[in-house]
C-alpha positions as CSV (number, residue, x, y, z in Angstrom):
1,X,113.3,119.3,130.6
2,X,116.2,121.6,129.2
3,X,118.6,120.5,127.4
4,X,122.3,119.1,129.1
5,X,124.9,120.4,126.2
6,X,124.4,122.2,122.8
7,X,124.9,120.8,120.0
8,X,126.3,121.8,116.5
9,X,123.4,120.9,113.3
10,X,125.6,119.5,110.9
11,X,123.7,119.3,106.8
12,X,124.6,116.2,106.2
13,X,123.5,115.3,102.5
14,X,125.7,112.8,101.0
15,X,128.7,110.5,101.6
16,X,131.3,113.4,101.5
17,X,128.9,115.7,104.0
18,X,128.5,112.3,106.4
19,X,132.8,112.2,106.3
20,X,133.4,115.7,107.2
21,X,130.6,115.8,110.3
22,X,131.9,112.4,111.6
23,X,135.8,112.3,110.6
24,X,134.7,108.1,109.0
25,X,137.2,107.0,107.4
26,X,137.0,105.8,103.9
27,X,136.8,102.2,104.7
28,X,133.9,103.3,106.7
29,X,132.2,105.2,104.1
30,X,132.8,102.6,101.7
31,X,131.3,100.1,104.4
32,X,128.3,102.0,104.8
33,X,127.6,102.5,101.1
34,X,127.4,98.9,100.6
35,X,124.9,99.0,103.5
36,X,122.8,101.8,101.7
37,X,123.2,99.2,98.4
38,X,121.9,96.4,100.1
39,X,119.3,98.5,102.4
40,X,118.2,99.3,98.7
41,X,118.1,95.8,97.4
42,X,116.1,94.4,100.4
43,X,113.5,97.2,100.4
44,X,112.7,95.9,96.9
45,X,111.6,92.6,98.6
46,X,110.7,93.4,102.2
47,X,109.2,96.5,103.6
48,X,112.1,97.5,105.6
49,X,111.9,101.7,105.3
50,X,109.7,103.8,103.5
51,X,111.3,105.8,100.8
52,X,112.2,108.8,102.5
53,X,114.9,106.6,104.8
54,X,116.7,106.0,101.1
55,X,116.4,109.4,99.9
56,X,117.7,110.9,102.8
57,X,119.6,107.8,104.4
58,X,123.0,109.4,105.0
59,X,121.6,112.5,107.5
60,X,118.4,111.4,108.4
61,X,119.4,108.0,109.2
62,X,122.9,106.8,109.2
63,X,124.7,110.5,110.5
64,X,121.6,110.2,113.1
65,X,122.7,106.9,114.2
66,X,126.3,108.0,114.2
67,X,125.8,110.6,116.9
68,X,125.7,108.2,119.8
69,X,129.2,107.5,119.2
70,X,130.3,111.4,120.0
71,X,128.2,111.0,123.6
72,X,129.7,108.1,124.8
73,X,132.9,107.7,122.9
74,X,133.9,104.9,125.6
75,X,131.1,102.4,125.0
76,X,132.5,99.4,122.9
77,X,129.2,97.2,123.5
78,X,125.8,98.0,122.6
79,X,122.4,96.4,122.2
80,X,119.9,97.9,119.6
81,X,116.4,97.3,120.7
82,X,114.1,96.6,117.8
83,X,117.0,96.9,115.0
84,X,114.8,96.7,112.3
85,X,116.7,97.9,109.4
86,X,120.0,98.9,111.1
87,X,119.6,101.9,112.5
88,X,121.5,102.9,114.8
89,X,122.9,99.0,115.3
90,X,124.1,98.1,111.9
91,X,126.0,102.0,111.8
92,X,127.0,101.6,114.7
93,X,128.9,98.4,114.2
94,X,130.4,99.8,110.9
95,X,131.8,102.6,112.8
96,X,133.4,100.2,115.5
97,X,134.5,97.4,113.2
98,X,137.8,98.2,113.7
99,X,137.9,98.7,117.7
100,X,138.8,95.0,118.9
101,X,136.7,95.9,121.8
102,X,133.7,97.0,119.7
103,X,130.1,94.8,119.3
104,X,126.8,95.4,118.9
105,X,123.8,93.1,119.6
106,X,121.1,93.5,117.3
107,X,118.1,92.4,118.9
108,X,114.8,91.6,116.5
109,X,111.9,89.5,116.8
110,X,110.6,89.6,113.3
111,X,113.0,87.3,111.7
112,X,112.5,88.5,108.0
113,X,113.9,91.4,109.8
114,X,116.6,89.1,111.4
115,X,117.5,87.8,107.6
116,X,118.1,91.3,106.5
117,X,120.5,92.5,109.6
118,X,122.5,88.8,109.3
119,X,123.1,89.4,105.1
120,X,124.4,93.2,106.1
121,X,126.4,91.7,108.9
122,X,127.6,88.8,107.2
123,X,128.7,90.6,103.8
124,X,130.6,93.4,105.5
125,X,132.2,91.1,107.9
126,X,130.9,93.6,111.2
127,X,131.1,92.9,115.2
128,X,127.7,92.0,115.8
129,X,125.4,89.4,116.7
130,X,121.5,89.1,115.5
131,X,119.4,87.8,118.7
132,X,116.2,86.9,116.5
133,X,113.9,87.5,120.3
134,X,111.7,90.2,122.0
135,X,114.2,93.0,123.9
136,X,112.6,91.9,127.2
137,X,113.7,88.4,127.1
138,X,116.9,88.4,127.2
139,X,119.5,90.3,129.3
140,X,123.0,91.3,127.9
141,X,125.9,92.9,129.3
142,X,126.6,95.9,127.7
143,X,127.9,99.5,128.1
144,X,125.1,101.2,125.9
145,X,121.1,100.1,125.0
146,X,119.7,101.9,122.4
147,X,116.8,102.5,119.8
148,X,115.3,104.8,117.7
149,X,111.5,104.4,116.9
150,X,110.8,101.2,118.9
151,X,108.5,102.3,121.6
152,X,107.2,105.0,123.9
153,X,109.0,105.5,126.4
154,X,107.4,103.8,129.0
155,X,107.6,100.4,126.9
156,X,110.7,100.7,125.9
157,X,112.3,101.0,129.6
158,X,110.2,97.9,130.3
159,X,112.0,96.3,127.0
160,X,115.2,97.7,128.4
161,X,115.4,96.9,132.0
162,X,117.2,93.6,132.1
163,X,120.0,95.3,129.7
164,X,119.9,98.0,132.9
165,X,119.8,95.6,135.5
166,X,123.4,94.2,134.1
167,X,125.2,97.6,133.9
168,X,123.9,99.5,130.6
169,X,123.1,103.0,130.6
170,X,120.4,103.8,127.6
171,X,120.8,106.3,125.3
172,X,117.6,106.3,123.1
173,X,117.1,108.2,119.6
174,X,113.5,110.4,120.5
175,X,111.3,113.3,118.5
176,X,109.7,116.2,119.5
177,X,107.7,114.3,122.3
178,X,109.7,113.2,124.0
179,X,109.0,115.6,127.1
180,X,105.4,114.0,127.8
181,X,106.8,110.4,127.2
182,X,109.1,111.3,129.9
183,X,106.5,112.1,132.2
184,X,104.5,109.2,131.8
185,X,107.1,107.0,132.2
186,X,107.9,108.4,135.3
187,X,104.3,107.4,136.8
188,X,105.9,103.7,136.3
189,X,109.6,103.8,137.0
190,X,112.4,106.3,138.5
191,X,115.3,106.8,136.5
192,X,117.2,109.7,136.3
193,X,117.5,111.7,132.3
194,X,119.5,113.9,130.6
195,X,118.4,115.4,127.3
196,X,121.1,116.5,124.3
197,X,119.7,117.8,120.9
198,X,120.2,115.9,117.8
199,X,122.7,116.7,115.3
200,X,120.5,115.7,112.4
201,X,117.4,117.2,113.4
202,X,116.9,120.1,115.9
203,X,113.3,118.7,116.7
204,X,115.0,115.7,117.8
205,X,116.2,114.9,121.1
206,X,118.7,111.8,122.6
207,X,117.9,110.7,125.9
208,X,120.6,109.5,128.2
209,X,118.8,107.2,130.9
210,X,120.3,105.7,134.3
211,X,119.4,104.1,137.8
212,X,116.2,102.5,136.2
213,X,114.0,101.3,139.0
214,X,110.4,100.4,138.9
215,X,108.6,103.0,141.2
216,X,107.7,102.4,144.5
């Protein structure tokens, strides 16, 4: 499937590097270093990430989950399937803490998991909610599902169709594969795609997905 748009590779490195690719302000930066901090702490305890999410958390992870603000810069709710450690949800939320409008619904059934996201969300004060169930069980109204590393694509529309049926349109954080997941899930449901390159990582690709039926 070719690509919609192209996109700029930003080298994002550090906190400064993260700043100048996404214009955060320094609230924000300071919001997400205490997230890195506490990411940190955790991982100590819990394995949340392996160690190549700390030592490159601000491109490979947090500018990665930053991008999906730049594609739909009019979504103010969104639900993170599978939220895991954070990302995108808990970036996300830092990045729209300030939008009266703006919430995220992390949604997690592993509740050491759940712990984790309600200490980050709790100590940084953020707009989001911790739904401690499996995706699938639950539908919520929002403008944007998402998730990065949850599920094939064919699961994860399954987890993602009640979030569908109420409105959402997805917009999903995929590798290099993405192209044969596609075409699998399309022996199960219709939907119609759009691919844009990642900013983080050209092998990576972000899937806009909408008008999710089951196939007839």
């Amino acid at each position: 499937m070719p690509l919609d748009h192209p996109s700029t590779p930003h080298s994002v490195t550090d906190a400064a590097s993260f700043q100048a690719a996404t214009g955060a302000t320094d609230a924000q930066i300071a919001d997400i270093e205490t997230y890195r901090q506490i990411l940190a702490d955790w991982n100590t305890r819990m394995n949340l990430v392996g160690p190549s999410a700390m030592a490159d958390f601000w491109g490979r992870h947090a500018f990665d989950s930053a991008q999906l603000l730049s594609l739909a810069p009019e979504a103010k709710v969104w639900a993170d399937l599978g939220a895991g450690a954070g990302f995108p949800g808990l970036i996300l939320a830092i990045l729209l803490k300030n939008d009266p409008d703006g919430e995220v619904h992390l949604v997690e059934s592993m509740a050491k998991r759940c712990r984790f996201l309600e200490a980050v969300v709790e100590a940084l004060d953020l707009p989001a909610i911790v739904h401690n169930v499996r995706a699938e069980s639950i539908g919520l109204r929002v403008d944007r599902v998402t998730a990065r590393a949850f599920a094939p694509m064919e699961r994860l529309l399954t987890f993602a169709q009640p979030y569908f049926k109420l409105g959402a349109v997805g917009l999903f954080l995929k590798g290099e594969g993405v192209d044969a997941e596609l075409e699998l899930a399309a022996k199960d449901w219709t939907f119609q795609a759009r691919q844009f390159p990642s900013g983080s990582d050209p092998r990576g690709r972000i899937v806009e997905i909408k008008r999710l039926y089951r196939a007839q």
